[in-house]
N, C-alpha and C positions, 0 to 999 in steps of 0.2 A: 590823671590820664594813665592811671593803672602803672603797668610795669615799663611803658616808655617813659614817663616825664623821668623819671628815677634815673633812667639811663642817659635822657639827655640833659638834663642839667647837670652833669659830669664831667668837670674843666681837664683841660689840656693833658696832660699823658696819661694821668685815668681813665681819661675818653677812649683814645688808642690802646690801653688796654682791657677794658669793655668791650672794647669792640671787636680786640682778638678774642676775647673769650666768646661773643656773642654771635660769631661767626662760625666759631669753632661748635655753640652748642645748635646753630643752625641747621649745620649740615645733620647732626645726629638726630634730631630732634622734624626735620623736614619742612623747615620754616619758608624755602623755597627764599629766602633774601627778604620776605618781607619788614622786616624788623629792622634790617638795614634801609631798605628802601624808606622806611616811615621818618629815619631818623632829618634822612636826606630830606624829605620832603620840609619835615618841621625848619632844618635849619634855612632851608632855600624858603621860607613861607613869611618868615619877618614883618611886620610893618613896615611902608617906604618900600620893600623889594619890588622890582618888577613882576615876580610870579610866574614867570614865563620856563624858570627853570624848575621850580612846583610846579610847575603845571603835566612837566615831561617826566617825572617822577612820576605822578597820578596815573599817568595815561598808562604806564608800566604796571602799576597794582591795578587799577580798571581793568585788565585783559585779565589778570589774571582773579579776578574775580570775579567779571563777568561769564566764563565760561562757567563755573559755581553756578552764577545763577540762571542760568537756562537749562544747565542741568537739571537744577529743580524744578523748574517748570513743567521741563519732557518727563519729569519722574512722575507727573499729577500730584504736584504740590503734596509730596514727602513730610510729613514733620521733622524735627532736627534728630530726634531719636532714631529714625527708619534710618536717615541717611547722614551721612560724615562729609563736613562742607568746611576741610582743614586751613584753607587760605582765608576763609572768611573767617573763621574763630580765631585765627591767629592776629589777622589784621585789628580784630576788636580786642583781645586779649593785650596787645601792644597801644592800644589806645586809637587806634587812629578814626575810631566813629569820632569821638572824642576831639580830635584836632581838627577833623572833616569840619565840625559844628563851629568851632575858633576859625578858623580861617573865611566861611560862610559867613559868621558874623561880628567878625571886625570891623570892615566900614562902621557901623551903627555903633560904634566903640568908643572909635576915636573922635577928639574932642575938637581936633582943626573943624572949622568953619565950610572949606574945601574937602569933602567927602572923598578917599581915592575910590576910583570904579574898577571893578573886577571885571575880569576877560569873561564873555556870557558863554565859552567853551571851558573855560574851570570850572565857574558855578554848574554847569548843565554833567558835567562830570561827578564834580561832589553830589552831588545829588544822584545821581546815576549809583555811584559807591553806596552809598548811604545807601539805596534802597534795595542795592542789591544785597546788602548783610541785613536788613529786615527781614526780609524775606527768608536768607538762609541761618540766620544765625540766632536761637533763641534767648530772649531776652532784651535786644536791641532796638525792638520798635516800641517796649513798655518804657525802656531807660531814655527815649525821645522824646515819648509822649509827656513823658513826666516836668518835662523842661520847657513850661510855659511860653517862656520870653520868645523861645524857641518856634515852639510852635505858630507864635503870631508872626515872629519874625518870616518864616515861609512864606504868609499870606504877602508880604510884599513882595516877595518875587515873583509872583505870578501875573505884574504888571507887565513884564518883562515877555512878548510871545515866544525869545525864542529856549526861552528855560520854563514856557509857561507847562508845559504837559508833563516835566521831571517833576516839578515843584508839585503841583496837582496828584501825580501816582504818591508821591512821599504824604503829602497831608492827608489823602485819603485814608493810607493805610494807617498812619499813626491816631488820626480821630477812629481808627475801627478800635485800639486798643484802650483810647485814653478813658481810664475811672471818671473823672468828672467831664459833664462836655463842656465844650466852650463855649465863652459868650461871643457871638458874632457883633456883638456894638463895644469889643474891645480889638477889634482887628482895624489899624488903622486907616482912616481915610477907605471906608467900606464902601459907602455910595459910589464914589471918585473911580473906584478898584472896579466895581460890577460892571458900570458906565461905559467904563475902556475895553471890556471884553467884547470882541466879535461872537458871530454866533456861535461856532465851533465853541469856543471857549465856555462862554456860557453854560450850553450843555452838560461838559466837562465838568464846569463847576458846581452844575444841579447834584453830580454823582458825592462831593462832597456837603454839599447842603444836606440832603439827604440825611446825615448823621446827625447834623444840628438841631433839627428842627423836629424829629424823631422823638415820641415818650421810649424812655427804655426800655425793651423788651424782658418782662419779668418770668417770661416761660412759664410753666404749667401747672408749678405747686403752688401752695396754699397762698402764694398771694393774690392770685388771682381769685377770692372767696371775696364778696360783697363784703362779710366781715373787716378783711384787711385792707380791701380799696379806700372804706368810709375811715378804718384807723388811720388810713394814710393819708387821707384829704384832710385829716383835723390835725395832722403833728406838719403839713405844708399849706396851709391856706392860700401864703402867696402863691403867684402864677411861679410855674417850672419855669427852669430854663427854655425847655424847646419852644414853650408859647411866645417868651421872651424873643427868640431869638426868628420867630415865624412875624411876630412885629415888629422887630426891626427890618427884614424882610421888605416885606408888604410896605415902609416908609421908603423905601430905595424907586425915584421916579423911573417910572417907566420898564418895573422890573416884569411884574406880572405881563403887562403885553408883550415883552419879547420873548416869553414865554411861552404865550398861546401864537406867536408865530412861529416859534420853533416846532412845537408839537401840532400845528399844520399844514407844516409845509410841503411840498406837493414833491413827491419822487417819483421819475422816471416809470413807466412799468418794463417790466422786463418780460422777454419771452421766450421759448423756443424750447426744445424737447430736454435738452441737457439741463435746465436751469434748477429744478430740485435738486439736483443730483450735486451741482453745484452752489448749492446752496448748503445742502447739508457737508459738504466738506471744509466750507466757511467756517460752519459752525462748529467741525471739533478744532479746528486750526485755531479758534480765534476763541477758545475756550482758556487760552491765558491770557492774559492782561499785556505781559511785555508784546506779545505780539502784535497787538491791536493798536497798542500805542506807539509802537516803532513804526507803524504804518500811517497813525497819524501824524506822526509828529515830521514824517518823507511830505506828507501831503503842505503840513504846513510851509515847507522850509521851500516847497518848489514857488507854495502861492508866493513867499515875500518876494522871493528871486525876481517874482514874474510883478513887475512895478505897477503894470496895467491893473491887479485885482484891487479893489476895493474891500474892505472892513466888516461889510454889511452880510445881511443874511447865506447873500449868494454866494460868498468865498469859497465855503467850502464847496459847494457844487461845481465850482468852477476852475477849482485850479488843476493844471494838468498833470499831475498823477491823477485827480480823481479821474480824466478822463479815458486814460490808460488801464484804471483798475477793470476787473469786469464789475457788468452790469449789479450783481447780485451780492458782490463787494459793497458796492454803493449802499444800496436797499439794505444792508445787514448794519452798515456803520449810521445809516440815517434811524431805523429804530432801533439800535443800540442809546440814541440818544432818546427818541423822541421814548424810552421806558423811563430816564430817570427823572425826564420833565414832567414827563405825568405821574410820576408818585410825591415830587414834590409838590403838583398843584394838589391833589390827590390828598396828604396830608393836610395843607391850606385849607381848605374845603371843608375837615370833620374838625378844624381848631377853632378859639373862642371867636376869631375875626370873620367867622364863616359869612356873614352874612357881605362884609365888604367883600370878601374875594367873592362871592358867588354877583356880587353886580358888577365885577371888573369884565371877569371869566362872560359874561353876557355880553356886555359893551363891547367885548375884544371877539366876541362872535367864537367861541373856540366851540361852540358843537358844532354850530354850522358848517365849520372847517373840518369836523372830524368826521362830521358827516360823507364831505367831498371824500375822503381818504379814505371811506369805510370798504369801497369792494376792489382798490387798487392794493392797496397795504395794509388795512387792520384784519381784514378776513377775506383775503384773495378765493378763490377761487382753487388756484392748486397748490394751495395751503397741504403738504404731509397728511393725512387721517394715520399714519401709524405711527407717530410722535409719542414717546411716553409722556403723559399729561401728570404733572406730578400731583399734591393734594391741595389744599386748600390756602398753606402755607405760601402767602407771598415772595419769601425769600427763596424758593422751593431753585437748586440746581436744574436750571433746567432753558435750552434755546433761544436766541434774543427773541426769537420771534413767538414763544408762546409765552416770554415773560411780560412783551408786548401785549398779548392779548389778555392779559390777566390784569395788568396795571389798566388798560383800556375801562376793558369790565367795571373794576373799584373807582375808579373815575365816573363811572355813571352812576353806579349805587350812588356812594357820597353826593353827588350834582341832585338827584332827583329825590333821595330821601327827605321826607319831610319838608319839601320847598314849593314856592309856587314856580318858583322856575323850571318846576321841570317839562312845562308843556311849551319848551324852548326844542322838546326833542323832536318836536314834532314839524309835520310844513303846514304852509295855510290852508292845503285843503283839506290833512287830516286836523286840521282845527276846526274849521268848518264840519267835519263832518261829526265832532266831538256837540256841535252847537245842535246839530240836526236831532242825534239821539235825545238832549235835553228836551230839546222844542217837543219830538213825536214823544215822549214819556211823560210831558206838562210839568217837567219841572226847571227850576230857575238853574243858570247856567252856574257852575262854582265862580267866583269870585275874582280866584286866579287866572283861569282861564281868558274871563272878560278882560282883564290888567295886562296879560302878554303883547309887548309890544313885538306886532309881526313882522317888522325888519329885522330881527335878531334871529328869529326860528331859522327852521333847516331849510335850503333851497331843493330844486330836484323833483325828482316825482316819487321818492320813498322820504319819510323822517326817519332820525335814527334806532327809533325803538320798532320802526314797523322791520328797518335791514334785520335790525337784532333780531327779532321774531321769525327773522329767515333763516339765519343762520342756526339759531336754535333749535328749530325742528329737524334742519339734516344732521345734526352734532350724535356721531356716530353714541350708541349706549354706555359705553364703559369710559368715554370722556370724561373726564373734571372741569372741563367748560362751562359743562351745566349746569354745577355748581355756583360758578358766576356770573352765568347769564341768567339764572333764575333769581338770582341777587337782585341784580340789576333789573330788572323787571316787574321783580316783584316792591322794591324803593320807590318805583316810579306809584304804584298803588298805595303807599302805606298815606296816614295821616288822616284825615276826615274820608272815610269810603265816600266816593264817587261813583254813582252807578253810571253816568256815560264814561268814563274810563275803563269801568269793565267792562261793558257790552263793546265799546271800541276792543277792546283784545278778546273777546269773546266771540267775536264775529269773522277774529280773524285765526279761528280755531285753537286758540292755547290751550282753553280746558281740557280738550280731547286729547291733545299733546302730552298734557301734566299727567294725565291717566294713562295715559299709553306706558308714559314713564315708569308711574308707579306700580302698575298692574303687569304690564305685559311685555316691558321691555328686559328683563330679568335682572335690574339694575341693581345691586347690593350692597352702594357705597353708601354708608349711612350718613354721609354729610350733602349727598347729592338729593337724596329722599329726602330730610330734612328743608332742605331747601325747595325742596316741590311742594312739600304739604306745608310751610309757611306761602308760597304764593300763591298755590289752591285757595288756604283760605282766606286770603284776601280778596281773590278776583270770586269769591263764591260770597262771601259775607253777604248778607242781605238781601241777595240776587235773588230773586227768585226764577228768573229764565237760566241761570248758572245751573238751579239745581235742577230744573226740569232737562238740560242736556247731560247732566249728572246720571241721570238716572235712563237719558237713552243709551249712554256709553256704556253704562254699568248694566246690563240686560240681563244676567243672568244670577241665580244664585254664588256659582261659581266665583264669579268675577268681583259680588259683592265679598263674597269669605274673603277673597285675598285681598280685594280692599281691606278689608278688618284687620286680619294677618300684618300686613304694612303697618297698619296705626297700631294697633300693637306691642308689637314687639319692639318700639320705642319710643314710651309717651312723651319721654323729656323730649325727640325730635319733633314729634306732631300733636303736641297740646296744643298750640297755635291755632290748627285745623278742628282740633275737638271744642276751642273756645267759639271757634265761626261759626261753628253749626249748632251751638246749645243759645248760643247770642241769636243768628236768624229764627231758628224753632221757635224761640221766645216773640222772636215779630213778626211773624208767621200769624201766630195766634190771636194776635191781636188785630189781626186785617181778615177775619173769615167773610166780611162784606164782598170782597174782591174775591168774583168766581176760578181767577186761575190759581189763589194762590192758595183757596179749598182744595182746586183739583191735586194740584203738585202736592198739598200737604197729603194728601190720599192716596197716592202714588208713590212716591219718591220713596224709595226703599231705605235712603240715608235719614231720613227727616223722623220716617215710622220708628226704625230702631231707638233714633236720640229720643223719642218722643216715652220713649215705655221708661220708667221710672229706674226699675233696677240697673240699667245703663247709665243712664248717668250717676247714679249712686255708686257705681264699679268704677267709671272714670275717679269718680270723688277721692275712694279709698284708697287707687295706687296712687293719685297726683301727689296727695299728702306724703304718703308713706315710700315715697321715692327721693325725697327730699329732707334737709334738717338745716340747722341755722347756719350749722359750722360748714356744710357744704354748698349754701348757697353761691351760686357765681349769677356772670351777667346770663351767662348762656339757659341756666333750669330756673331762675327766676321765675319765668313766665309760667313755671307750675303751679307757683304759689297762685297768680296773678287768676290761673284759670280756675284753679279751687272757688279764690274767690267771688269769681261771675259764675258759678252758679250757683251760689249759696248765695250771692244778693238775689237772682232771677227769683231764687227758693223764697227769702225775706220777703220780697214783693208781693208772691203770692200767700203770704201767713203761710207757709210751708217749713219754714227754719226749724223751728222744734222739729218736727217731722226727721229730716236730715239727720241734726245731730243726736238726736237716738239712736236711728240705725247707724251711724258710727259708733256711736257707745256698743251696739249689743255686736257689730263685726269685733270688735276690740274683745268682747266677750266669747263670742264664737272661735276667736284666732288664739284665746289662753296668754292675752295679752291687755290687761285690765288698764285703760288711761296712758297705753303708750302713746296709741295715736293721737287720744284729744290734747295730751299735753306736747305733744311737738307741735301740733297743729295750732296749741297757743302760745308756745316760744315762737315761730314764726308769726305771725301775728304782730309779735311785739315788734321784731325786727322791722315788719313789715311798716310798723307807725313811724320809726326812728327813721329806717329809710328814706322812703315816700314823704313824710311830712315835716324834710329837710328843708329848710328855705332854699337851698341851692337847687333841690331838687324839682328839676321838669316834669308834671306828671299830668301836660297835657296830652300824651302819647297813650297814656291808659284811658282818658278821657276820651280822646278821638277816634281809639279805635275799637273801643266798646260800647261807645253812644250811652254812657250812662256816667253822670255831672259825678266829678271827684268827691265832690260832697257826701254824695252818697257812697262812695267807697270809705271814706272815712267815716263816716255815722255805724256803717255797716260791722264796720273791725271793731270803733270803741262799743258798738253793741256786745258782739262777741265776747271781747275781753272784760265784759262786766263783772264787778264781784260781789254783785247778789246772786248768790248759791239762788234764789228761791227765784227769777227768771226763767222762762224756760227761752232764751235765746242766745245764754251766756254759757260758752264752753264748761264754764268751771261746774254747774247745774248737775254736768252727765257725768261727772267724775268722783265716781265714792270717793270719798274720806280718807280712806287708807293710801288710796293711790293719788292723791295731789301733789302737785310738783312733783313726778316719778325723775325726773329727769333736773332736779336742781341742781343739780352740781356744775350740768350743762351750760346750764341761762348766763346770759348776759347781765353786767352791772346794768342800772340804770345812770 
C-alpha cells in the first residue's frame, strides 16, 4: 500500500513520532490531513471491528474528494495533465485506493463459516471513493482493472439494489480499460445475479455487457486489410472471447425476453411548446454520468422506501420521483436505456448464434413493439432538425436521443440482412400486397414470404419499413441519418433479388428519392452517397420498370452527366451500382422477346452507355487499378468482386481474350508494361485463398449476382492458368521481361 502500509505498521513511540513528522510534512506539503485521516481509517477498519468509526473517517475523505470529482465533471472531463486533482493523488499516493479494495473485500476472506455483513452505506461509499479517484486520478482505473479477483468480486455486489448503481458505474468504467476482457461464465452465480435484477437494473447492466460481448475495436490501420483479418483467424480458430461470452448470454432463462420488453416499452408522450427546449437542456445537464446516476439512484431509493412498488418492469415508471421529474426527464432516462438494449441485441443479432436470437427476437414480437414506438419516441415528430448528426461512427458523442436513432437504424440492418425474417417488418396487408405484385408479374411468391408467421409481423396501418420510408424522404440533406436509414433499407433487399420487394418500394417512390439524393440534393458526404448507390442498386438490379423510371427522372443530358460525375468520382463507393447495371444489361439481352424490355433497353440512357464497350472496359481499368492485395479491406473488396462479373459476363460471351488485350495495350498506352495484369493476378490469387475458405460464406456473391459460385471459381482458375499459350490466362498478355513485376509483393502460398 505504497507509503501508508510503511507508516502504519510502525509500533508504539515510532508511530507518535511519524506522526509528528507526517503532520508536520502535511501542513508544507498540503496534504489537507489526508494521510492522517487514511491512517485513522486503517486502524478503525480491523476484522471483528464494528466499522462504524471507518465509516465516519470515509465520509470525511468522501467530501473531500468528491468535490474533486464534480469538479471534473463541470471541467468536461479534463484529463489529469489539464487539470491538478491534489486530494485524490494524495489519497492514492497514501494507499488508500488500495485499503478501499481490503476492506470491500474482506468478508470473502475470512474463513468463519458466518460471513460478517458490511453496512450497504460503507460499501456504497467505498465505491463512491473509489470511482471518484478513477476518474480523477491517472492510472487508478488500469491498477483495478488489472486485479481480477477484484473485478469479479464487484459483480456480486450488484445483487445488493442499494450499492447496485455505485457497483455498476465502477465495473463499467474499469471493463472500458481492462486489456483482456472478461469471461462472463467466471462471474459467480451469473444466471442467479441477471434473474434478481428488476428492470432498471437490467438496463444498467446492458451498458456493461456492452463491453463483454463487443469484438475489440481495431481502428483504422492495417488491420483492418482482408490480409490481417485471414492472418488473424488462423493464429485464433477458437471462438473469441465476446462470442464466448454472447453464449453464455443467450443460456441465462428468460434473458433475451426481458429484453425485448425493455426496448418496448411504451413512454408517456410528452407535449407542449417548451418541451425541446427542455429537452435539449436535459441533454447538456446529463451529458455526465455522475449526474444521471445520482438521479437514478434518488429514484431508486424513493421506490424501496415506497413498500407498495413492485420489482417488475413498471418500477421504474412508477416510483415517485419519477413522477415529480418532468416529463421529458422521463423520455431522456427511458431511451438512455432503451440505446444500450439495442446495441446489445444489436450485437446478438451479427454473432455466430444469430440465427437463435433472430427466432427469440420474433417470438418476443420486438419489431412489432418497435413498431408501436416508432412515431411517439424513435422519430417523433418534433424531433430537433438542427441537431449535429455526427458520422457514421456508432460510438460518435453525440444526444441520447440521436444515439437512439442510430442504435434503432443498426437494429434493422442486422434484423433484415440476409434473413427471411425480415418480412416480420411488415403488417398483413403489406404482405398481402407483396403476394399481389407476385400474382400480377406470374411469378412464384419467395419462400420466406410464404413461411412468415403473420401473428408476429407489425400491427397498425403502416409496417416498419413503410414509417422508415417516411421518415427518410423528409430527413433534411446534410443529415447522417441517411446514411442509416439507406442501411437499413437497403438489408431489407440484399440476399436473392426479389422483384416484388422492389416494386413494393418502388411504388412507393424511393427511386425518385435515392436520385433526388444523388443528383439534386447537393449532398457531399461520401458515406451518405455510398450508401444510396448500394441501395439503388439493389432496388434497380434486374428491374427493368426501375430502369424505365430511371430514365423518366434522369430526363436530361444534364442530370445524366451528374449522375456520371457522382459514380465517378468514387468507384470504390458505387461499384456496387456499376455491378447492378453491367449484371441487368447482361439479362436485358437475353429477353429481347419481351417488347418492354427492347423498349427500355432503347431508351434508357443508363443501359445505352453501359451497353457501348469502351465503358465498361473504363470501369474495368480503374476497378483494378484502384486496388492491390495489401490494401484489400472488407469495405473495396467489392472492386475485386465487380472486375470479376464482367469478365465472366465477357467469358460467357467468348469475349475474354478480347478484354485482356485491351488491358494489356492500356498497360502499354499508360508506359506501364504488366503492372496491371500482374496485380490483377496477385489478386486473383488472394481472391482463391479468400472465397475458397471452408469457413467462408460465399453464398452472398452467389445470390446477388445470380451466377452459381462455380462459375466464379472455374472463371479465376481459368485466368490464373499457366499456359502462357491460352488466350484466356492473364500470364498470355504479359511479355517475358515483365512477369511477376510485383514479386517481392505476393503472398506465400
Amino acid at each position: 500500500m505504497n507509503h501508508l502500509l510503511t507508516y502504519l505498521r510502525v509500533e508504539g513511540g515510532q508511530k507518535e513520532s511519524c506522526r509528528g513528522l507526517l503532520q508536520e510534512r502535511d501542513k508544507r506539503a498540503k496534504w489537507n490531513g489526508i494521510p492522517t485521516l487514511l491512517q485513522k481509517l486503517f486502524e478503525s477498519s480491523h476484522p471483528n471491528s464494528d466499522l462504524s468509526q471507518a465509516h465516519s473517517f470515509l465520509k470525511v475523505l468522501s467530501s473531500q474528494l468528491s468535490i474533486e470529482a464534480m469538479s471534473f465533471v463541470t471541467e468536461d472531463r479534463k484529463t489529469a495533465q489539464e487539470s491538478t486533482f491534489p486530494n485524490t493523488y494524495t489519497f492514492d499516493l497514501f494507499g488508500g485506493v488500495d485499503l478501499l479494495v481490503e476492506i470491500l473485500m474482506r468478508p470473502t476472506l475470512i474463513m468463519q463459516k458466518k460471513k460478517p455483513k458490511m453496512n450497504d452505506d460503507l460499501v456504497k461509499d467505498c465505491l463512491s471513493v473509489l470511482y471518484n479517484c478513477c476518474i480523477c486520478t491517472e492510472g487508478v482505473t488500469k491498477s483495478l482493472a488489472s486485479r481480477d479477483d477484484f473485478v469479479l468480486f464487484l459483480f456480486t455486489l450488484m445483487t445488493n439494489k442499494k450499492t447496485f448503481l455505485q457497483t455498476a458505474t465502477l465495473i463499467e468504467d474499469i471493463l472500458g480499460v481492462k486489456k483482456e476482457m472478461i469471461h462472463l461464465e467466471g462471474i459467480p452465480n451469473l444466471s442467479g445475479l441477471v434473474q434478481s435484477f428488476d428492470q432498471q437494473q437490467l438496463a444498467n447492466f446492458c451498458r456493461i455487457l456492452s463491453v463483454t460481448i463487443s469484438e475489440p475495436d481495431v481502428g483504422n490501420d492495417d488491420k483492418h486489410t482482408l490480409l490481417a483479418k485471414n492472418a488473424q483467424q488462423k493464429r485464433n480458430a477458437s471462438p473469441s472471447r465476446a462470442e464466448v461470452n454472447q453464449v453464455t448470454l443467450l443460456n441465462i432463462p428468460g434473458f433475451i425476453e426481458r429484453l425485448c420488453k425493455l426496448a418496448t416499452r411504451q413512454v408517456s408522450e410528452a407535449t407542449g411548446a417548451n418541451f425541446l427546449q427542455e429537452l435539449e437542456d436535459w441533454y447538456t445537464w446529463l451529458d455526465n454520468a455522475l449526474v444521471l446516476d445520482a438521479l437514478m439512484q434518488m429514484a431508486t431509493e424513493e421506490a424501496e422506501q415506497s413498500s407498495t412498488e413492485s420489482s417488475d418492469e413498471s418500477s421504474l415508471s412508477t416510483s415517485p420521483l419519477r413522477h415529480r421529474l418532468p416529463q421529458s426527464m422521463k423520455i431522456v432516462h427511458e431511451i438512455m436505456y432503451k440505446v444500450e438494449v439495442l446495441y446489445v441485441l444489436c450485437v446478438l443479432l451479427m454473432g455466430r448464434q444469430r440465427n437463435q436470437v433472430h427466432k427469440m427476437l420474433a417470438e418476443f414480437r420486438l419489431i412489432p413493439g418497435l413498431n408501436n414506438l416508432f412515431d411517439k419516441l424513435i422519430w417523433r415528430k418534433y424531433t430537433a432538425s438542427n441537431h449535429v448528426v455526427h458520422g457514421q461512427n456508432e460510438n460518435c458523442d453525440c444526444s441520447p436521443e440521436i444515439s437512439f436513432k442510430i442504435q434503432f437504424l443498426r437494429l434493422l440492418q442486422s434484423f433484415s440482412d440476409h434473413h427471411e425474417n425480415k418480412y416480420l417488418l411488415l403488417n398483413s396487408q403489406e404482405l398481402n400486397e407483396l403476394s399481389a405484385i407476385s400474382m400480377k408479374a406470374n411469378i412464384p411468391e419467395v419462400e420466406a414470404l410464404v413461411n412468415t408467421d403473420r401473428s408476429l409481423v407489425c400491427d397498425g396501418k403502416k409496417g416498419l419499413l413503410t414509417r422508415l420510408l417516411t421518415v427518410m424522404k423528409r430527413e433534411p440533406p446534410d443529415s447522417s441519418f441517411r446514411f442509416w436509414q439507406a442501411r437499413a433499407v437497403e438489408s431489407f433487399l440484399r440476399g436473392a433479388t426479389s422483384y416484388a420487394d422492389q416494386m413494393f418500394l418502388l411504388k412507393r417512390g424511393l427511386l425518385e428519392h435515392i436520385l433526388f439524393c444523388i443528383i439534386d440534393s447537393g449532398c457531399t458526404s461520401r458515406d451518405v452517397l455510398q450508401s444510396y448507390f448500394d441501395l439503388l442498386g439493389e432496388l434497380m438490379k434486374f428491374n427493368i420498370d426501375a430502369f424505365k423510371r430511371f430514365n423518366k427522372y434522369v430526363n436530361t443530358p444534364e442530370k445524366f452527366q451528374a449522375f456520371l460525375t457522382q459514380i465517378n468520382s468514387s468507384l470504390v463507393d458505387s461499384n456496387m451500382l456499376v455491378r447492378c447495371i453491367v449484371l441487368s444489361l447482361d439479362r436485358f439481352e437475353s429477353q429481347t422477346e419481351d417488347v418492354k424490355v427492347v423498349e427500355v433497353l432503347s431508351e434508357c440512357c443508363l443501359l445505352s452507355y453501359m451497353a457501348r464497350v469502351e465503358n465498361r472496359l473504363s470501369f474495368l481499368f480503374r476497378l483494378i487499378n484502384i486496388i492491390n492485395v495489401q490494401t484489400l479491406t472488407q469495405e473495396n473488396v467489392s472492386c475485386l468482386n465487380t472486375s470479376l462479373v464482367i469478365l465472366m459476363l465477357a467469358r460467357r460471351k467468348a469475349k475474354l481474350p478480347f478484354y485482356l488485350n485491351a488491358l494489356r495495350e492500356k498497360e502499354y498506352a499508360e508506359k506501364y508494361p504488366g503492372c496491371l495484369l500482374n496485380n490483377f493476378h496477385n489478386l486473383l490469387r488472394f481472391w482463391q485463398r479468400h472465397y475458397l475458405n471452408k469457413d467462408k460464406d460465399s453464398t452472398c456473391l452467389e445470390n446477388s449476382s445470380c451466377i452459381p459460385f462455380s462459375y466464379w471459381k472455374e472463371t479465376v482458375s481459368v485466368l490464373l492458368g499457366s499456359d502462357r499459350t491460352s488466350l484466356c490466362a492473364i500470364t498470355s498478355y504479359i511479355d517475358e521481361p515483365f512477369v511477376d513485376l510485383d514479386k517481392d509483393l505476393m503472398l506465400e502460398d
